[in-house]
SEMAR-104421 format. One record per residue (C-alpha): residue in three letters; x, y, z. Coordinates in pm, whole numbers, padded with zeros to 5 digits, always signed. Example, Ala and Ser with C-alpha at 12.3 -4.5 7.8 and 13.67 -1.06 7.14 Angstrom:
BEGIN
Ala+01230-00450+00780 Ser+01367-00106+00714 
//
This chain:
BEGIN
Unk-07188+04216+08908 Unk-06848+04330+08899 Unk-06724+03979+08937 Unk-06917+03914+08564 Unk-06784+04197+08419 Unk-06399+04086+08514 Unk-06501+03762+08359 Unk-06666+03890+08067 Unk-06322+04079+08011 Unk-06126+03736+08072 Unk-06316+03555+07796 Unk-06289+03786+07548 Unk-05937+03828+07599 Unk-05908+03518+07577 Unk-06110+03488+07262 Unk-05881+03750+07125 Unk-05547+03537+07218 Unk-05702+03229+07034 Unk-05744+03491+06764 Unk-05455+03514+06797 Unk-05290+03207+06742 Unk-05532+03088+06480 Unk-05385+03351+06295 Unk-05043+03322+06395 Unk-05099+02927+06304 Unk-05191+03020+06011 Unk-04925+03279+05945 Unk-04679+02990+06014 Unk-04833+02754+05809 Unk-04802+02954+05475 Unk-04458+03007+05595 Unk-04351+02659+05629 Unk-04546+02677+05249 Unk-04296+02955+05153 Unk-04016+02788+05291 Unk-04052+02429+05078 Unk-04066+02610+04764 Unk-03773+02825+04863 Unk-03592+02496+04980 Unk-03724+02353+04598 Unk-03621+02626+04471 Unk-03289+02593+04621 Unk-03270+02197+04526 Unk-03355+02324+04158 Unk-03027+02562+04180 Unk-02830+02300+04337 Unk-02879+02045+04046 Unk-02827+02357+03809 Unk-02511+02418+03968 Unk-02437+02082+03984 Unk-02436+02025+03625 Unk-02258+02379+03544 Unk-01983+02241+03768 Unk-02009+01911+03577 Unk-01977+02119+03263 Unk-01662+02328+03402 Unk-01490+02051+03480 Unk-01548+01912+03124 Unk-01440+02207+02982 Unk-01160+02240+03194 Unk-01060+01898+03062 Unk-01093+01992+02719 Unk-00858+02306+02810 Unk-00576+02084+02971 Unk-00616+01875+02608 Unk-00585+02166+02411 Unk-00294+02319+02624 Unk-00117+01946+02587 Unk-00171+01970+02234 Unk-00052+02293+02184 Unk+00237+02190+02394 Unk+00330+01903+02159 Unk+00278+02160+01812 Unk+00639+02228+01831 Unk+00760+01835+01847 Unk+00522+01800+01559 Unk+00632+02113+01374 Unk+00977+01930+01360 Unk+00799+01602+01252 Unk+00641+01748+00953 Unk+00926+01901+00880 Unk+01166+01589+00918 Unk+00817+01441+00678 Unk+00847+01714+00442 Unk+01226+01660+00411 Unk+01207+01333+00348 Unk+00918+01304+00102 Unk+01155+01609-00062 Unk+01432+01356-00066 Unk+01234+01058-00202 Unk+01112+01309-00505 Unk+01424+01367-00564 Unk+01534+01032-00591 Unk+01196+00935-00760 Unk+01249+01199-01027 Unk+01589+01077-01109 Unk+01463+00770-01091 Unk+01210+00802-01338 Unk+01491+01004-01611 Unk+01721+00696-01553 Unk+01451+00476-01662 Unk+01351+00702-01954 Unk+01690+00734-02015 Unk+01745+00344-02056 Unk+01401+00337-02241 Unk+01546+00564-02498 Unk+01864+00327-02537 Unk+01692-00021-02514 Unk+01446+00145-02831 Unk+01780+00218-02998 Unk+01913-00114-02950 Unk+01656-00285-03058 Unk+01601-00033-03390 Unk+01953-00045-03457 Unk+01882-00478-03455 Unk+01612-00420-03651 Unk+01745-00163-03969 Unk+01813-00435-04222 Unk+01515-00584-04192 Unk+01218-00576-04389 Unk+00874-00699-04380 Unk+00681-00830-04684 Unk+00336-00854-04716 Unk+00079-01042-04961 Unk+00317-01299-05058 Unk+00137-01645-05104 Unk+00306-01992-04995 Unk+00436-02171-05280 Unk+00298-02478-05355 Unk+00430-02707-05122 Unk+00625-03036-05282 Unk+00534-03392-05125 Unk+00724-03458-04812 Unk+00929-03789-04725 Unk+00666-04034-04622 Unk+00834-04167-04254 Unk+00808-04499-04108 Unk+00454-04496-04012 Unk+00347-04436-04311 Unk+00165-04053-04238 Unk+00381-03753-04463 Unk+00513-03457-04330 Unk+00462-03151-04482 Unk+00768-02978-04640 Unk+00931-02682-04488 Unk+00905-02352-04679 Unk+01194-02186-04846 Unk+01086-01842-04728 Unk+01430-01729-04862 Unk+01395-01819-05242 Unk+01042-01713-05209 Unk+01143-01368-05106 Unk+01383-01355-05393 Unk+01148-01461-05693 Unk+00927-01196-05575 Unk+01208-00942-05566 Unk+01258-01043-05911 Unk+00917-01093-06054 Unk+00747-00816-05854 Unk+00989-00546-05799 Unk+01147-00536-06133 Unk+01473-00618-06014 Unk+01763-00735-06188 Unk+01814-01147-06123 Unk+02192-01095-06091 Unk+02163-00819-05801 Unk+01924-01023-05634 Unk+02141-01290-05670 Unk+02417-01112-05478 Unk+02237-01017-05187 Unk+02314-01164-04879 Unk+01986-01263-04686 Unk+02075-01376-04270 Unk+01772-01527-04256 Unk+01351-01522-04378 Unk+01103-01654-04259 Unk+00699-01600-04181 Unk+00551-01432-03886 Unk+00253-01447-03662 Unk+00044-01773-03572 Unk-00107-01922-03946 Unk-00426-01904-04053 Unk-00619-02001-04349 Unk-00777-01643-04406 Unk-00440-01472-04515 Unk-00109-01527-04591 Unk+00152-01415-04329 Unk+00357-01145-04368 Unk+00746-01278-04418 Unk+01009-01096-04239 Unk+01381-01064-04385 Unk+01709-00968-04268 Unk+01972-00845-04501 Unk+02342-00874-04388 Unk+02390-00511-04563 Unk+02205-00246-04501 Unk+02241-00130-04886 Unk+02081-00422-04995 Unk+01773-00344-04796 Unk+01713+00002-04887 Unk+01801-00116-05269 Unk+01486-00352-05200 Unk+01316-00086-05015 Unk+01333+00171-05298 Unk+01199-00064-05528 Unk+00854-00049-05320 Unk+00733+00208-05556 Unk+00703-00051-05812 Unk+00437-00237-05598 Unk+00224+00037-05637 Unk-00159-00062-05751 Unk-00058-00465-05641 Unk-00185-00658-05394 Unk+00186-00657-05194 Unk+00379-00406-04973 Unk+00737-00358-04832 Unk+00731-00229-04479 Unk+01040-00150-04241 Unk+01064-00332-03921 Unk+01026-00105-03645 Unk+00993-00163-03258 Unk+00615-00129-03132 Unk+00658+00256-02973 Unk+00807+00387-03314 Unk+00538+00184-03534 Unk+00259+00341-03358 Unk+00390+00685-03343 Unk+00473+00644-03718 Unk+00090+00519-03772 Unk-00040+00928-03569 Unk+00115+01053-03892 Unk+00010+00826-04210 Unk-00341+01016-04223 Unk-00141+01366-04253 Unk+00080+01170-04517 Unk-00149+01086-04727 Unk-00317+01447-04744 Unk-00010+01597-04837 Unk+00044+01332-05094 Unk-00336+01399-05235 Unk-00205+01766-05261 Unk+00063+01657-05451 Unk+00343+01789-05198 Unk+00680+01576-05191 Unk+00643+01376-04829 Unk+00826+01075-04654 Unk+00807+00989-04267 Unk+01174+00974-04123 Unk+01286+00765-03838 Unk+01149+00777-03568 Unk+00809+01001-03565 Unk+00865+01276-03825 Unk+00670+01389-04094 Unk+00887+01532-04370 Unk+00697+01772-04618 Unk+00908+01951-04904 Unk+01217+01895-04716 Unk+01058+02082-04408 Unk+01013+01875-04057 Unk+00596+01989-04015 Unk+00502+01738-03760 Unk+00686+01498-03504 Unk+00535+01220-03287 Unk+00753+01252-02944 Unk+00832+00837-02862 Unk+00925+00951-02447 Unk+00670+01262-02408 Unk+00802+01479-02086 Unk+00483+01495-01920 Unk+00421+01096-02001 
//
């Protein structure tokens, strides 16, 4: 009976161990559980780390760059500032440039109104009526060359009012017609005076084309005719007010002996 009893006490000891070490399996089981999510856990951190290392390094990179570069700022300091010196220089050089060529602008203009101050330009007058030409070899005529010069000077004559015997005396260089011809109009014919009196004697006598179908016109250089034209429109108001008003070489308009307007030929900010 006693024997049982020991026995009895064995099993359920033993009963207890196996208890036990169920639960102690157990125990270790959710621990091994708990340990792979700590170890994911832990490969989660590593890549983390991994890439904040990756993004240190980058940075660091990016910090050596910048340090280079702020390195160089002085060397490039000195190269803007060679640059800035230079582009200074070439201004310089540029602006004077630009007055020398202004300058010679200014004289070539002169030169070539100075060529120009005996001439004048006449406008409306009709070709005379041409005489036969000499009939050549092969039979076909040639048409006969116009005496723009005697044409000129029966106009003079017939149109300005003036005296036969001056116009006799005046010594013409040369006449003849400008432009390409055309059968709509007749072209303009441009003279040159040898003196300069005889032109503005002919030039006076404009007024007496007044209400005709002609005009006498100066010969200036392109820059001063168009700077002349800004001005004809406050010409002719003054002139419809009656005011005393002429436009004087180059650009200025002249209004009872006052200067009121001038068209600059070389403006400064041009």
């Amino acid at each position: 009976m006693q024997v049982r009893n020991e026995l009895s006490v064995i099993t359920e000891s033993l009963l207890n161990v196996n208890t036990t070490l169920t639960l102690l399996n157990n125990s270790v089981m959710e621990t091994n559980k708990s340990v792979s999510a700590i170890e994911r856990k832990l490969t989660k951190h590593d890549e983390q780390l991994n890439k904040l290392q990756s993004k240190l390094n980058s940075t660091a990179s990016k910090v050596e760059n910048i340090q280079d570069a702020i390195g160089s700022l002085p060397k490039m300091k000195d190269d803007i500032q060679a640059t800035s010196e230079a582009v200074g220089e070439l201004s310089f050089h540029f602006g004077d440039l630009t007055t020398r060529i202004k300058q010679l602008e200014r004289k070539s203009l002169e030169q070539e109104s100075r060529s120009r101050r005996n001439n004048l330009i006449f406008h409306g007058i009709k070709p005379a009526v041409k005489p036969a030409g000499a009939k050549p070899a092969g039979g076909k005529e040639k048409p006969a060359k116009e005496d723009c010069e005697k044409l000129v000077r029966d106009f003079i004559v017939n149109e300005m009012n003036m005296e036969t015997s001056v116009v006799g005396n005046m010594k013409i260089a040369r006449a003849h017609r400008m432009g390409k011809e055309t059968s709509s109009k007749s072209r303009p014919v441009i003279v040159y005076f040898e003196e300069f009196k005889d032109k503005e004697r002919v030039k006076k006598s404009g007024k007496e084309l007044k209400g005709k179908s002609y005009s006498v016109a100066e010969d200036f250089p392109r820059e001063v005719r168009i700077a002349r034209e800004k001005l004809v429109i406050d010409l002719k108001k003054y002139k419809k007010e009656g005011k005393k008003c002429t436009i004087l070489y180059p650009a200025k308009l002249l209004v009872e002996g006052e200067v009121v307007r001038e068209i600059p030929l070389f403006p400064e900010n041009a």
